[in-house]
N, CA, C and O atoms as a MOPAC input file, in Angstrom:
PM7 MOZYME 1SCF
protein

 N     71.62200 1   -74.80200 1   -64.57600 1
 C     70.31400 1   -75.37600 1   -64.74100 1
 C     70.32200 1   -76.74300 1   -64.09400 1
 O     71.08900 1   -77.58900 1   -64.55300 1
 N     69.45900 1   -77.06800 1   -62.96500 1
 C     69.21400 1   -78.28400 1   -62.70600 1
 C     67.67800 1   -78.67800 1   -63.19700 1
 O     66.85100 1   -77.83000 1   -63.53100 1
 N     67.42400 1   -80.18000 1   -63.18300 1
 C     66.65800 1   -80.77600 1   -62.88100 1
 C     66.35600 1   -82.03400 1   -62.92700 1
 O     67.25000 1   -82.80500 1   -63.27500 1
 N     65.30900 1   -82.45700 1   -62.66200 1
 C     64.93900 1   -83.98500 1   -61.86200 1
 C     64.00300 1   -84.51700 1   -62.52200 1
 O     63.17100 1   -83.67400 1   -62.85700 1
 N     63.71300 1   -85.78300 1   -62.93700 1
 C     62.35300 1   -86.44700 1   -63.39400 1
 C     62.62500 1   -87.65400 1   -62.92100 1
 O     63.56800 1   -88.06300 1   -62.24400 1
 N     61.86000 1   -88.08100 1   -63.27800 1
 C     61.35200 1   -89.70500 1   -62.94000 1
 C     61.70100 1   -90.16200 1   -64.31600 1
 O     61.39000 1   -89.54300 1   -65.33400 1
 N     62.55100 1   -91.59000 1   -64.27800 1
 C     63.03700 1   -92.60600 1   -64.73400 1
 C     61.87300 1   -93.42000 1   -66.07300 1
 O     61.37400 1   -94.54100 1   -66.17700 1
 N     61.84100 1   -92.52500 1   -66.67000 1
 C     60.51600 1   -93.26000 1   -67.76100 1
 C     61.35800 1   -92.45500 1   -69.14900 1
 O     62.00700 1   -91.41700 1   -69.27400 1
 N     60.92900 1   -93.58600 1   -70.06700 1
 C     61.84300 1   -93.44700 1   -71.44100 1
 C     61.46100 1   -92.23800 1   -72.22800 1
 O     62.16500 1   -91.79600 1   -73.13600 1
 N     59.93900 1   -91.54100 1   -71.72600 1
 C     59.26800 1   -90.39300 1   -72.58800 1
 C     59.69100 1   -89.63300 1   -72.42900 1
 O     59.44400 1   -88.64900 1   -73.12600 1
 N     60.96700 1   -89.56500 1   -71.01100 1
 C     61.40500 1   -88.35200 1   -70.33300 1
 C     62.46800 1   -87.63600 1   -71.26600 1
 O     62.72200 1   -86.43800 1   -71.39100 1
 N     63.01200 1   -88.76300 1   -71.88600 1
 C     63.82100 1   -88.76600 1   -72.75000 1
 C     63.87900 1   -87.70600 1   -73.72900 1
 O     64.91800 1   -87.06100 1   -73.87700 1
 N     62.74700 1   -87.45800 1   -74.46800 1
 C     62.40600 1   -86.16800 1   -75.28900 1
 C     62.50500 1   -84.82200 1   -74.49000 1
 O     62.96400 1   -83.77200 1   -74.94000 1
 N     61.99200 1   -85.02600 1   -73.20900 1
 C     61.23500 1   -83.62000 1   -72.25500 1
 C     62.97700 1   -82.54200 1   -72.48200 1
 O     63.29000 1   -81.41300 1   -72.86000 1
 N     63.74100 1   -83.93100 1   -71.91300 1
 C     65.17400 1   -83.62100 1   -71.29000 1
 C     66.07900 1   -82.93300 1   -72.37100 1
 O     66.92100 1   -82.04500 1   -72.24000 1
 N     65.60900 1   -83.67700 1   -73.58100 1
 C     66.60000 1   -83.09600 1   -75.01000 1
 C     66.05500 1   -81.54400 1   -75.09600 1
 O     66.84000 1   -80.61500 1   -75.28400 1
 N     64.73200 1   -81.36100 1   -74.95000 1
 C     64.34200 1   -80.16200 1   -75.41300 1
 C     64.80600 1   -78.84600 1   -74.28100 1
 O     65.19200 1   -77.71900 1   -74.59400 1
 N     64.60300 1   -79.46700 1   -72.77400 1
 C     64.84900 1   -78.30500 1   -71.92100 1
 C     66.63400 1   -78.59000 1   -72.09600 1
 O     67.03600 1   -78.06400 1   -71.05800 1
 N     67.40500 1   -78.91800 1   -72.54400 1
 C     68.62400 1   -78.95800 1   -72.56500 1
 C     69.00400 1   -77.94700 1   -73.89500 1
 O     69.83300 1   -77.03700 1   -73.91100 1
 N     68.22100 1   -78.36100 1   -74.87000 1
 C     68.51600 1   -77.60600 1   -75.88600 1
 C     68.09900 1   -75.81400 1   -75.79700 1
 O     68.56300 1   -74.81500 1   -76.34800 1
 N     67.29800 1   -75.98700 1   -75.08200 1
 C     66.43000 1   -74.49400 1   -74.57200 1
 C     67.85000 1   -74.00400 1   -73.98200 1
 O     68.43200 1   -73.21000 1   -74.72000 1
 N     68.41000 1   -74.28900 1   -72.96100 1
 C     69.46000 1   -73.79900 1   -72.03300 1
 C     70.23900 1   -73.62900 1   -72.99400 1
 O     70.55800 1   -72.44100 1   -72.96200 1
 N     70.96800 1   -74.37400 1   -74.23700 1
 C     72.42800 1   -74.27400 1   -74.69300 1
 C     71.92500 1   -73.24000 1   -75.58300 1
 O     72.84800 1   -72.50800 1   -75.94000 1
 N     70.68400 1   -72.87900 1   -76.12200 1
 C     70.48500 1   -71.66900 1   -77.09500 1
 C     70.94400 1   -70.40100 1   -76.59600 1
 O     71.25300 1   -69.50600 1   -77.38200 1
 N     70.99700 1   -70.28800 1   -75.62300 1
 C     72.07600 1   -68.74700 1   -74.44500 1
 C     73.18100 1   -68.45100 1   -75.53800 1
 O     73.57100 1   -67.30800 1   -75.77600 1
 N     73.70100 1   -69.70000 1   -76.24900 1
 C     75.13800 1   -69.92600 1   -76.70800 1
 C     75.24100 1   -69.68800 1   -78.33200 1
 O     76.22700 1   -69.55700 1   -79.05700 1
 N     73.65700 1   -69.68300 1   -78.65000 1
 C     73.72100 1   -68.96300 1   -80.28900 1
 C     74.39800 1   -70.28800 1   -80.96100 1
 O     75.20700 1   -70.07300 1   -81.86300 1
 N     74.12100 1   -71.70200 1   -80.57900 1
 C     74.83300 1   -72.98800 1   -81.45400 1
 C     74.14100 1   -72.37800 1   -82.66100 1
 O     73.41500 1   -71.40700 1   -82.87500 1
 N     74.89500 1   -73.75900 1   -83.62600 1
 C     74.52000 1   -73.84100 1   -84.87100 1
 C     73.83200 1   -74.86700 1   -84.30700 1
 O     73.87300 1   -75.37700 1   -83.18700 1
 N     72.90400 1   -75.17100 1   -85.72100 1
 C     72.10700 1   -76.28300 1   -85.70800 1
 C     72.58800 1   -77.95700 1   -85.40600 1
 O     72.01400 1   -78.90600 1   -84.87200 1
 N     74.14200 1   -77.74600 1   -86.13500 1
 C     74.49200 1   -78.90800 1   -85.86900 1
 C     75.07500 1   -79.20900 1   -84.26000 1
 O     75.06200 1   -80.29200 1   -83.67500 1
 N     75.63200 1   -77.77500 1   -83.70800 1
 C     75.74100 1   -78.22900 1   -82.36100 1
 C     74.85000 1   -78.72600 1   -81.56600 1
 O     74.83500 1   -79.67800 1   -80.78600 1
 N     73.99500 1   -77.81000 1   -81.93300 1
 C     72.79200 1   -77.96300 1   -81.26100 1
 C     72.03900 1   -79.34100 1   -81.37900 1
 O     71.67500 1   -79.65400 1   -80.24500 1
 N     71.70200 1   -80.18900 1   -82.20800 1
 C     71.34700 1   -81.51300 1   -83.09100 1
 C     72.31100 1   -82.69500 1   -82.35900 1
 O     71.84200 1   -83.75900 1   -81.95500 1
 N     73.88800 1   -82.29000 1   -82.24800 1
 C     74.76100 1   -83.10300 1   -81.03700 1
 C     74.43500 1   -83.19600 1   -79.76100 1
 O     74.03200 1   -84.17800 1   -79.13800 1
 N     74.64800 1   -82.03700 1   -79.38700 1
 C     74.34700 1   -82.29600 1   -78.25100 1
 C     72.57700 1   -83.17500 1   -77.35000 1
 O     72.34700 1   -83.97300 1   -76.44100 1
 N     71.74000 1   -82.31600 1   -78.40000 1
 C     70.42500 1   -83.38300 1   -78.26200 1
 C     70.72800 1   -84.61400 1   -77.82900 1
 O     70.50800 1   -85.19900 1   -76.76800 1
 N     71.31400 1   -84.93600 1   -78.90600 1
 C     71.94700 1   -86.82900 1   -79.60800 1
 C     72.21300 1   -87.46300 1   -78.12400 1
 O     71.53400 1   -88.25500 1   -77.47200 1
 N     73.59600 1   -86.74600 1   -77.80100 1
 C     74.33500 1   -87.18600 1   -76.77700 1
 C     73.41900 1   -87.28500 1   -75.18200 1
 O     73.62500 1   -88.24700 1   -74.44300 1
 N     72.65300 1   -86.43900 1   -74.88300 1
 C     71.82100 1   -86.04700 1   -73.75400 1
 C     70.71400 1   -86.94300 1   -73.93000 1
 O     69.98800 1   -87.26500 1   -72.98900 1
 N     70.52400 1   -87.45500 1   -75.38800 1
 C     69.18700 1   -88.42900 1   -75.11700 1
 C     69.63400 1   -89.79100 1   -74.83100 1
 O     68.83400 1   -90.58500 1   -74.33700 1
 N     71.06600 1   -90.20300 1   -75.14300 1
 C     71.47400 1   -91.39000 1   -75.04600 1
 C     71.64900 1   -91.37200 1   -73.67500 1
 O     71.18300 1   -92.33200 1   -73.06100 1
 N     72.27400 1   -90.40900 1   -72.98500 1
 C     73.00500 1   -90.55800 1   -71.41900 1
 C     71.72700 1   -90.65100 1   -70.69900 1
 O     71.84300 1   -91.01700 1   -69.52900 1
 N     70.26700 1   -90.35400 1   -71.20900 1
 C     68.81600 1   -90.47700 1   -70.01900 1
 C     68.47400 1   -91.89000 1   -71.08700 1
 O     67.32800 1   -92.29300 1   -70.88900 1
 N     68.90700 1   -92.35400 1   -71.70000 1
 C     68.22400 1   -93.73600 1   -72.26300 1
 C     68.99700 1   -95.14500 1   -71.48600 1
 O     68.53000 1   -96.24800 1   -71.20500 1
 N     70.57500 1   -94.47300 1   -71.26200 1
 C     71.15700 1   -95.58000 1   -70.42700 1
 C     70.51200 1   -95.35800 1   -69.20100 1
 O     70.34100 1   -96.38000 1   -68.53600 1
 N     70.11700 1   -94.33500 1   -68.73100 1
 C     70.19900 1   -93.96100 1   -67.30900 1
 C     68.69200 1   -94.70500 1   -67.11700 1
 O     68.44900 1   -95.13800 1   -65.99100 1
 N     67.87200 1   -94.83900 1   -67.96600 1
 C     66.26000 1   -95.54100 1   -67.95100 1
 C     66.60000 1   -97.00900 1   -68.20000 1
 O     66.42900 1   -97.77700 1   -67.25300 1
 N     67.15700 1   -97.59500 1   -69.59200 1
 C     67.16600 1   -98.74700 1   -69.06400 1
 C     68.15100 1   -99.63400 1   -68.71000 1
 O     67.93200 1  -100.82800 1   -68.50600 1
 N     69.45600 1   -98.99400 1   -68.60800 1
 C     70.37200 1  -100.07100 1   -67.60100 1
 C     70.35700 1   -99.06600 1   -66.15600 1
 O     70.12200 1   -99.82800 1   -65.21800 1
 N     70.42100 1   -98.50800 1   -65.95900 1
 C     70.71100 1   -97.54400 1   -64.41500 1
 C     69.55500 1   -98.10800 1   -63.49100 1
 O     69.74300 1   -98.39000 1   -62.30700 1
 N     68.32100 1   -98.24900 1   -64.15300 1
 C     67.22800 1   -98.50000 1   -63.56900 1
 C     66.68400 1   -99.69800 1   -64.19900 1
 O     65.78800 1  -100.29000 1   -63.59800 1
 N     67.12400 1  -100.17200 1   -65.40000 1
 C     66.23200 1  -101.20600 1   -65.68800 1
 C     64.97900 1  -101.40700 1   -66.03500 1
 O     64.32800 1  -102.41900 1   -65.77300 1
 N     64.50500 1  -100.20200 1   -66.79100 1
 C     62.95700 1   -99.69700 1   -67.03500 1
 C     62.22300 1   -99.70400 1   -65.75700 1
 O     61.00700 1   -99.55300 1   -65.86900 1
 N     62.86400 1   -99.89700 1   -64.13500 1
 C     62.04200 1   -99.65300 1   -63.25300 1
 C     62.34600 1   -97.78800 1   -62.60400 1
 O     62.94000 1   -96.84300 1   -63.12200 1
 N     61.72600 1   -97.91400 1   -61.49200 1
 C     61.38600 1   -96.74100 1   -61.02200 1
 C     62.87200 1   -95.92800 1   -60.85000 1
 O     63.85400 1   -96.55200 1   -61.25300 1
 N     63.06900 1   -94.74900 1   -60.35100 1
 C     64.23700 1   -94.18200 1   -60.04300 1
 C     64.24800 1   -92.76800 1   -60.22000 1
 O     63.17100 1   -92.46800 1   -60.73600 1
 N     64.93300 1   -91.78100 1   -60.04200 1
 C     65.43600 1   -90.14400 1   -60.56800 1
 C     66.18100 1   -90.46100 1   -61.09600 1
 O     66.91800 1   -91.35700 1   -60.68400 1
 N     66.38100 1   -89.70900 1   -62.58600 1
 C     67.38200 1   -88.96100 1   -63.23300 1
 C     67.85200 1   -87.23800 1   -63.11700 1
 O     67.11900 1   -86.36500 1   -63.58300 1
 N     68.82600 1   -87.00200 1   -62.61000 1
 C     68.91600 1   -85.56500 1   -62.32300 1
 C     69.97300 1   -85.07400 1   -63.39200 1
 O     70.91700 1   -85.78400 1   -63.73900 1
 N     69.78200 1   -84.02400 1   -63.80100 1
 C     70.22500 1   -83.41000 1   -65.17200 1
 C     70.66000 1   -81.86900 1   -64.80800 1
 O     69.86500 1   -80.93600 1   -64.69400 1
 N     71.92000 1   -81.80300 1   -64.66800 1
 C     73.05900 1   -80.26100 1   -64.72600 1
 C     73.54000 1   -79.64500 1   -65.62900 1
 O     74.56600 1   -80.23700 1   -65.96500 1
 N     73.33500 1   -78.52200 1   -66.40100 1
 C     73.67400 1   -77.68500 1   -67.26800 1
 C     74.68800 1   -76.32200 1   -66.73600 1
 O     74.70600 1   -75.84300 1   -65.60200 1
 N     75.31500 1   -75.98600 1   -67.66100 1
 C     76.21000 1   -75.28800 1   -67.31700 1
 C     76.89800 1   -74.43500 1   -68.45200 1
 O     76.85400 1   -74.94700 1   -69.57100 1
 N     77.39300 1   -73.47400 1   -68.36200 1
 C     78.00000 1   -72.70600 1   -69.53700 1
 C     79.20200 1   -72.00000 1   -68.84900 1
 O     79.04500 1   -71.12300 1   -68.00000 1
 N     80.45200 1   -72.45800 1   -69.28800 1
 C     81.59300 1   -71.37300 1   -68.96200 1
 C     81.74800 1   -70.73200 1   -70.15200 1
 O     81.71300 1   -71.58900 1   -71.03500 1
 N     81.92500 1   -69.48600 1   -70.67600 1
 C     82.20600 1   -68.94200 1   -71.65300 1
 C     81.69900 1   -69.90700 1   -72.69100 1
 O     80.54400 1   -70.30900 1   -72.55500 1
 N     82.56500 1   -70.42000 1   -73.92700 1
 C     81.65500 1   -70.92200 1   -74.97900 1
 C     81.33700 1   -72.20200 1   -74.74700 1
 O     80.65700 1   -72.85900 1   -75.53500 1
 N     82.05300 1   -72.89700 1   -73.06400 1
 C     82.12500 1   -74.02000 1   -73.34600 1
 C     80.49500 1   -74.74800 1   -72.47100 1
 O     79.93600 1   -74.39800 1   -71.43200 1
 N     80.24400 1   -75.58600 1   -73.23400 1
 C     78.77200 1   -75.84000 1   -72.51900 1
 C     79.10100 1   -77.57500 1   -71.87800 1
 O     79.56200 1   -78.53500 1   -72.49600 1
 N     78.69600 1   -77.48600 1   -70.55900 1
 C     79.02900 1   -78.90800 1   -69.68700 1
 C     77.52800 1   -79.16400 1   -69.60200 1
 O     76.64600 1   -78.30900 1   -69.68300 1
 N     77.32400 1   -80.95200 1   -69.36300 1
 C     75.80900 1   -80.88900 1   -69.35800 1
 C     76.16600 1   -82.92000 1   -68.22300 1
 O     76.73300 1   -83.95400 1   -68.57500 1
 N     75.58500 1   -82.58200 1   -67.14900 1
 C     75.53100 1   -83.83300 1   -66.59000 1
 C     74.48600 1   -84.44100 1   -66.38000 1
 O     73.54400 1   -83.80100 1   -65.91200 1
 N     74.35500 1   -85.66700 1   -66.62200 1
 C     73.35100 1   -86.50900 1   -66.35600 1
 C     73.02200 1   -87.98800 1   -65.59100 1
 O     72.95300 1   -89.06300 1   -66.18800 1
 N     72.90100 1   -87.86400 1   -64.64800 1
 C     73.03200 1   -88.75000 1   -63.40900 1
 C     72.20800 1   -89.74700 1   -62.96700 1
 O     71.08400 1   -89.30000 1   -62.73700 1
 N     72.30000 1   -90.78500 1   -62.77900 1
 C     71.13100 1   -91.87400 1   -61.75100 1
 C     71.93800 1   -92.53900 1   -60.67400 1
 O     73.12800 1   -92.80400 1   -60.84300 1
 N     71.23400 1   -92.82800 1   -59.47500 1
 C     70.90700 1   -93.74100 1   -58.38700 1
 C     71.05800 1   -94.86800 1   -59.11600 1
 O     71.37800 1   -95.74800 1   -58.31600 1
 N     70.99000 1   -95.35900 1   -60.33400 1
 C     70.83400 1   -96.89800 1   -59.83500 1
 C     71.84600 1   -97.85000 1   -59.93200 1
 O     72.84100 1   -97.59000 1   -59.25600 1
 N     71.87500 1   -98.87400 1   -60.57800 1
 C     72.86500 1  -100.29200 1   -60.36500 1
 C     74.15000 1  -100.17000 1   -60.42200 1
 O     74.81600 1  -100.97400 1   -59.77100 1
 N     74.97100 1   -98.92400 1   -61.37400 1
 C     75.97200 1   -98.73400 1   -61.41600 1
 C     76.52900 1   -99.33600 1   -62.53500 1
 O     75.65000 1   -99.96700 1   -63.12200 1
 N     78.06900 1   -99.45200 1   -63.32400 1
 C     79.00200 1  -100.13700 1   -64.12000 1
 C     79.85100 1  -100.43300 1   -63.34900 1
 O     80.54700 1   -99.78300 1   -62.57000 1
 N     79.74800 1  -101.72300 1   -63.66000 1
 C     81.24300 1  -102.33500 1   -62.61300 1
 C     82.61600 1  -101.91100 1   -63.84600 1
 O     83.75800 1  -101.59800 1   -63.51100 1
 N     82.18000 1  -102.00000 1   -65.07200 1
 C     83.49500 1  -101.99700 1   -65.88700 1
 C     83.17300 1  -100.67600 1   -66.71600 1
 O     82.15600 1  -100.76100 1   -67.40600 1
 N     83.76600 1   -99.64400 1   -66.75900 1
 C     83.38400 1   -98.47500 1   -66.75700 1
 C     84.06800 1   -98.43400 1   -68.39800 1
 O     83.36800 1   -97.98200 1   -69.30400 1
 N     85.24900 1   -98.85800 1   -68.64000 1
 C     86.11700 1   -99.06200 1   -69.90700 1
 C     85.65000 1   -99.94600 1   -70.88500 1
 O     85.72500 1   -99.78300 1   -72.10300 1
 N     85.10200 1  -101.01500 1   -70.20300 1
 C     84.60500 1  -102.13500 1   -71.11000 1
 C     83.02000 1  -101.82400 1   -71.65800 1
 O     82.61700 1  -102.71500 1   -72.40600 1
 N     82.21900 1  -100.91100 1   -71.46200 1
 C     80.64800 1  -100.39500 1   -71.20100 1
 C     81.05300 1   -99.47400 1   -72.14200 1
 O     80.17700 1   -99.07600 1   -72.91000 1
 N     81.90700 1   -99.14300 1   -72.23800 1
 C     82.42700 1   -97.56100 1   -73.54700 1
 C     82.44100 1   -98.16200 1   -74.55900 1
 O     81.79300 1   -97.76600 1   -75.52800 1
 N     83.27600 1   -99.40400 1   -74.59500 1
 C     83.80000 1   -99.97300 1   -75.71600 1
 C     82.56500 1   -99.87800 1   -77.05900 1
 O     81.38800 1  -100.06200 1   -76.74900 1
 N     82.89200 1   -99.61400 1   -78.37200 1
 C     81.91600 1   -99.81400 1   -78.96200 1
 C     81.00600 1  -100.76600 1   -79.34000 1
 O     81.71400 1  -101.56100 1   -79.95900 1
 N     79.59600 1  -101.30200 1   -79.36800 1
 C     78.95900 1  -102.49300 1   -79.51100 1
 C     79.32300 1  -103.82800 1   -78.48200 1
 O     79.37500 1  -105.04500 1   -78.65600 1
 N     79.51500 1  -103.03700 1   -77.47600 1
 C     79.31300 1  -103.99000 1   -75.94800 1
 C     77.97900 1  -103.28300 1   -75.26100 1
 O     77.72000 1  -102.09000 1   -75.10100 1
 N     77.14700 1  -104.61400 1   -74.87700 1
 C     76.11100 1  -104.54400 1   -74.18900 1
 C     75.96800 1  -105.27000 1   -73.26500 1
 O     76.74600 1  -106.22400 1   -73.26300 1
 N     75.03500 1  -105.19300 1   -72.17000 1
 C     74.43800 1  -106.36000 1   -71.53200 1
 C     73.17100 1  -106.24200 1   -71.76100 1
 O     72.45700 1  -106.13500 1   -70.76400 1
 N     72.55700 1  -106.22900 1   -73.03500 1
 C     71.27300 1  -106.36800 1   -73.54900 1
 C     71.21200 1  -108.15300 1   -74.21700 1
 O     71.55300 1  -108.44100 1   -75.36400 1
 N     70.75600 1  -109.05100 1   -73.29200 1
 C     70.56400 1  -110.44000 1   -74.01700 1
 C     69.57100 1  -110.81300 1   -74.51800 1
 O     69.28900 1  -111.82600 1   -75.15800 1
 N     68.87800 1  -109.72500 1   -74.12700 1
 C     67.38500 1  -109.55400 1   -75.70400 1
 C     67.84800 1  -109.60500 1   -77.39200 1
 O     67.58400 1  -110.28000 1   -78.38600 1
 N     68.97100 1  -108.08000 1   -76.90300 1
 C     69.19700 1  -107.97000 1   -78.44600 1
 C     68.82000 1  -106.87500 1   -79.11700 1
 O     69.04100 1  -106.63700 1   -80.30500 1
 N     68.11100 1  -106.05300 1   -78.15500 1
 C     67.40300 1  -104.58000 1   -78.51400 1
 C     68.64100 1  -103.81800 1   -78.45600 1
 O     68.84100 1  -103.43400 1   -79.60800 1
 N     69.46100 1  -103.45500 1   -77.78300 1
 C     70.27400 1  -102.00700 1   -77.54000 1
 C     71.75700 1  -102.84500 1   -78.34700 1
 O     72.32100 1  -103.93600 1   -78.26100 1
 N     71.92100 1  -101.51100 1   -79.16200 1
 C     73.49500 1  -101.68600 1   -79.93400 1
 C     74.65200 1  -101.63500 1   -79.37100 1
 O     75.62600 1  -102.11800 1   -79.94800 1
 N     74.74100 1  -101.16200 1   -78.38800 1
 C     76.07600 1  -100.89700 1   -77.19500 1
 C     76.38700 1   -99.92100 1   -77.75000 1
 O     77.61300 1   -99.81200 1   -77.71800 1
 N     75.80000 1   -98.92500 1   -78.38600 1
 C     76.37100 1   -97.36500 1   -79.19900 1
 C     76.68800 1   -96.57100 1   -78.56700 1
 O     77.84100 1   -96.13800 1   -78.57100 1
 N     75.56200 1   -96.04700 1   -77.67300 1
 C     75.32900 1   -94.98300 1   -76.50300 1
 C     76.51200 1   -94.38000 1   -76.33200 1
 O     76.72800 1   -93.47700 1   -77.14000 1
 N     77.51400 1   -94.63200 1   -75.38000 1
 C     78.42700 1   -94.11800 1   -75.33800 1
 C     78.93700 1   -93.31400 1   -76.83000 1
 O     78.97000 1   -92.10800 1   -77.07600 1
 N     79.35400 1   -94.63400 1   -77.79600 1
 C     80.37100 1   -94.08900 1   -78.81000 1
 C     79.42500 1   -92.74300 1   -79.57200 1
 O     79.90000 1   -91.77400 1   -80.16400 1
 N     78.17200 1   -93.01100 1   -79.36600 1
 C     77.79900 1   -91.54200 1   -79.85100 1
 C     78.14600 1   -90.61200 1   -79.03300 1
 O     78.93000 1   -89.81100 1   -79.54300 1
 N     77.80900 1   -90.36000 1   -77.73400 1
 C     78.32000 1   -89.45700 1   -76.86400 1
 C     79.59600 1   -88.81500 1   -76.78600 1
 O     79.84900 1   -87.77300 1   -76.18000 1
 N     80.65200 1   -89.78000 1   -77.68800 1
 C     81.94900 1   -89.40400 1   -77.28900 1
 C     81.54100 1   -89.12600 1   -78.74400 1
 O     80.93700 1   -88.09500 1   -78.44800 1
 N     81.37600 1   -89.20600 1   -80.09800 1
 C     81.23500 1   -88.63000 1   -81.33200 1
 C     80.69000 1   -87.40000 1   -81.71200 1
 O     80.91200 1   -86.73400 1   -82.72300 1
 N     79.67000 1   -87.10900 1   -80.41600 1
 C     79.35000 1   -85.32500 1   -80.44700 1
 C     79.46000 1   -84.84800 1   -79.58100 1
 O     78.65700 1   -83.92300 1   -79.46600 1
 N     80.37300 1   -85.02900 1   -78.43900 1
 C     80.58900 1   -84.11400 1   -77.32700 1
 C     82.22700 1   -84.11900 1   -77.63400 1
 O     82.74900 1   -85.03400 1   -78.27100 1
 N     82.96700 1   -82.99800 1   -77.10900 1
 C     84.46400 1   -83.13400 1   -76.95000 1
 C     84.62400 1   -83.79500 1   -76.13100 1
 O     85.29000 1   -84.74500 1   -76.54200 1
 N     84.35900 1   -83.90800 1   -74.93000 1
 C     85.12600 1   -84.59400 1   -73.94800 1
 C     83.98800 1   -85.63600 1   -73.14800 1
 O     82.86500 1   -85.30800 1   -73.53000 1
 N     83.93400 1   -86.56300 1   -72.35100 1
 C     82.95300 1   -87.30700 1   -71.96200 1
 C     83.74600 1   -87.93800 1   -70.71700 1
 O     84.90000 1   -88.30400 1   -70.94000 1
 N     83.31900 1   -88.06700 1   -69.66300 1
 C     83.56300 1   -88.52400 1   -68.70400 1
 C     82.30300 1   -89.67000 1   -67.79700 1
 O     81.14200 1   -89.34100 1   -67.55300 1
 N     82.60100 1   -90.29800 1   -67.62700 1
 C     81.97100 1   -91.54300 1   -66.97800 1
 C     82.44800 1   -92.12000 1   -65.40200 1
 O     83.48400 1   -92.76900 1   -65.26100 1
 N     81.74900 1   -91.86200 1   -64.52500 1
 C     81.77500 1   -91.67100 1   -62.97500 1
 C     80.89700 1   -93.07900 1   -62.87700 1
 O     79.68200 1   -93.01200 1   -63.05900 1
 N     81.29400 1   -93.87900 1   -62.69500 1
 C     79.89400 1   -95.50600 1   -62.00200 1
 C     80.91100 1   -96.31400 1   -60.99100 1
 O     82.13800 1   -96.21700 1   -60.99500 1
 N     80.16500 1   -97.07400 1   -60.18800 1
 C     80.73300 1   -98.07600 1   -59.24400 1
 C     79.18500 1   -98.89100 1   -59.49500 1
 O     78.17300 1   -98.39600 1   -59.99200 1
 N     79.37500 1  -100.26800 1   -58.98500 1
 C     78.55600 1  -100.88400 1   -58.65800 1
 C     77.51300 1  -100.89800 1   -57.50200 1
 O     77.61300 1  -101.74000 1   -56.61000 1
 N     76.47800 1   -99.94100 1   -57.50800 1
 C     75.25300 1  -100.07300 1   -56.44200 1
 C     75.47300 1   -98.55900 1   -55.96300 1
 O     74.86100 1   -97.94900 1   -55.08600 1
 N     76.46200 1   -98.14900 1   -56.74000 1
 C     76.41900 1   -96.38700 1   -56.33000 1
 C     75.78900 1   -94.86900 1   -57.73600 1
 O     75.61800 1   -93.65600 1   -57.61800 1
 N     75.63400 1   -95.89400 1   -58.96100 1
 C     74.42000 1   -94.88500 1   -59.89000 1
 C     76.13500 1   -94.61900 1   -60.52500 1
 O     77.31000 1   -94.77600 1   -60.19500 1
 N     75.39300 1   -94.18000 1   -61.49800 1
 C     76.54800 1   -93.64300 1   -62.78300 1
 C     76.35200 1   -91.76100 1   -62.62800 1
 O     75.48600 1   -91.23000 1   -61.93200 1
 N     77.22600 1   -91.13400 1   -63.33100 1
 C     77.25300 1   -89.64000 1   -63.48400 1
 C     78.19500 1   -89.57400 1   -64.95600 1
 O     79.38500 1   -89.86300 1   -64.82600 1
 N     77.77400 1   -89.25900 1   -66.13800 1
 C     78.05400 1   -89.22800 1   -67.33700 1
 C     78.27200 1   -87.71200 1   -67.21600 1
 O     77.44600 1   -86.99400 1   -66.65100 1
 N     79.37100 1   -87.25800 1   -67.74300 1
 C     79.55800 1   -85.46200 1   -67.45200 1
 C     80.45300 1   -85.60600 1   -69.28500 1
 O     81.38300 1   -86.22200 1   -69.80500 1
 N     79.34800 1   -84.53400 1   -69.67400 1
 C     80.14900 1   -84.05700 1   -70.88900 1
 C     79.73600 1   -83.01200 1   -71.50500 1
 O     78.54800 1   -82.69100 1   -71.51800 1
 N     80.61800 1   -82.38700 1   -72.06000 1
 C     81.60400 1   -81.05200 1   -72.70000 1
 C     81.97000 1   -80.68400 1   -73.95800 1
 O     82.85500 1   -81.17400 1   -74.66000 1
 N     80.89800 1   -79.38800 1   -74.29600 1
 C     81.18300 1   -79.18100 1   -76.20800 1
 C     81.51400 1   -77.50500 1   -75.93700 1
 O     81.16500 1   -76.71800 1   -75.05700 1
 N     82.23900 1   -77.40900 1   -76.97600 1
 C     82.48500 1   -76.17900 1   -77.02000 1
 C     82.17000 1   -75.49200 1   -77.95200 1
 O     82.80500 1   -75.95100 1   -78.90100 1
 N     81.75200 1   -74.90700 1   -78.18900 1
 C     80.18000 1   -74.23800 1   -78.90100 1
 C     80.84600 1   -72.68700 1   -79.57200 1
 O     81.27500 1   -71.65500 1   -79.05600 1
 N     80.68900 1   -73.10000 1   -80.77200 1
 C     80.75000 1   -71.68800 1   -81.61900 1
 C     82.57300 1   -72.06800 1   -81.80200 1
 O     83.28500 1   -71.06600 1   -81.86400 1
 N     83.02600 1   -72.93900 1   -81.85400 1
 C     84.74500 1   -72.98300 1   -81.62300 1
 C     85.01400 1   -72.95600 1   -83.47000 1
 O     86.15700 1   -72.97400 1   -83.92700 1

């Protein structure tokens, strides 16, 4: 399953639901199913406002199923992480407002098995992660 939207925070819902549509192939339970949401809304919430900065951009979104295991990527074009380790860490931000908890990640890695994080600076991030469903 691919697809593409435009960089706006409402997208955010569209993306949980056609994601959750795809992993139902897999007969989750509710709670898998409820994780993985979680995790897929955080990876298009970084991708809206640090990737892009609440400005314009694509987010492109890859689904996938090997046997039980369900992969789900979620990608942007924009600014990149220069510190890819330090951005994981829990309750690190570069929010100097004060709005965002620096969670994102640690939820992602709390309901997915595996989580992988792809960024350079000025080359867009690729968040790729992996539950294994019905285990």
């Amino acid at each position: 399953m691919r697809l593409e939207m435009d960089s706006l925070s409402e997208n955010e819902e569209f993306a949980r639901v056609v994601v959750a549509v795809f992993l139902s192939r897999l007969n989750p339970t509710l709670e898998e199913l409820d994780d993985v949401k979680t995790a897929v809304s955080e990876a298009v919430t970084n991708a809206v406002i640090h990737g892009y900065g609440g400005g314009p951009g694509t987010i492109f979104i890859r689904a996938a199923v090997d046997g039980q295991e369900f992969t789900v990527e979620v990608r942007d074009d924009g600014v990149g992480i220069g510190d890819v380790a330090r951005a994981m860490e829990p309750m690190f931000t570069t929010d100097t407002a004060g709005e965002r908890s620096g969670m994102g990640f640690s939820f992602m890695e709390a309901f997915m098995d595996q989580v992988e994080v792809i960024s350079a600076p000025g080359q867009g991030t690729r968040v790729i992660m992996k539950k294994r469903i019905g285990a």
